[in-house]
C-alpha positions as CSV (number, residue, x, y, z in Angstrom):
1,X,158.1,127.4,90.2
2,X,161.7,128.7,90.2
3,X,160.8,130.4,93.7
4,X,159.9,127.3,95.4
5,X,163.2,125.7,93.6
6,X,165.1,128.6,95.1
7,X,164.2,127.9,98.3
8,X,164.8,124.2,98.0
9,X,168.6,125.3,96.9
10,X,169.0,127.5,99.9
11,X,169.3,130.5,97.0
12,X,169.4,134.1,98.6
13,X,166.6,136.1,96.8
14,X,163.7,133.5,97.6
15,X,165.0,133.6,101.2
16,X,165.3,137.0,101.6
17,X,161.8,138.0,99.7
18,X,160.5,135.5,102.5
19,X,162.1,137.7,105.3
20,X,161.2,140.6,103.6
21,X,157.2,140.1,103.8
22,X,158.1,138.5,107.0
23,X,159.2,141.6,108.6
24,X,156.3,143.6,106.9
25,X,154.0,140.9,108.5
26,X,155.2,141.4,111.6
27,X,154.8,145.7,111.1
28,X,151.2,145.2,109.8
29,X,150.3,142.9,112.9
30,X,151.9,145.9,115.3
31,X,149.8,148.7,113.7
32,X,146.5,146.8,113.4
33,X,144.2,147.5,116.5
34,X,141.4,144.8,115.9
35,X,143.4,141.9,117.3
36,X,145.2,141.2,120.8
37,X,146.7,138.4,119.3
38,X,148.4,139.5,116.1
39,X,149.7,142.5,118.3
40,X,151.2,139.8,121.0
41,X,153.4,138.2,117.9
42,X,153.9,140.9,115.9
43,X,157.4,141.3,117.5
44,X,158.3,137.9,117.1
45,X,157.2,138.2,113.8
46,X,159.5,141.1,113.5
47,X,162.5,139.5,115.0
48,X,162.3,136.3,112.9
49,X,162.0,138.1,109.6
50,X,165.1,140.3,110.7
51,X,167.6,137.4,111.8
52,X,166.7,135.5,108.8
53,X,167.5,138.3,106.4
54,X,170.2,138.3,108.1
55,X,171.1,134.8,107.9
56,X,170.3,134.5,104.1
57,X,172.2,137.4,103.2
58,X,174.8,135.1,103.4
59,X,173.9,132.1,101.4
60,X,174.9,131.9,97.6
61,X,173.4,134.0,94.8
């Protein structure tokens, strides 16, 4: 519960444990060789995660 209301209130550790397995994600889909398509978006998947740890590295604590 106080994850989802941490994200509502644009708090930084929700945000940046969502970028976090975003970013792993986006690794997992790179190293996998069963499927074309999760190896297409896997460095989208990658960027995303990385610009929004970025970004929410500077909201409040």
């Amino acid at each position: 519960m106080s994850f989802l209301s941490g994200l509502l209130r644009l708090r930084r550790g929700p945000w940046e444990n969502l970028a976090t397995v975003l970013i792993a994600l986006g690794v997992v889909m790179l190293m996998q060789p069963f499927f074309l398509w999760a190896y297409t978006w896997s460095f989208l998947v990658t960027l995303l995660g990385t610009v929004m740890f970025i970004i929410t590295s500077h909201f409040p604590e």
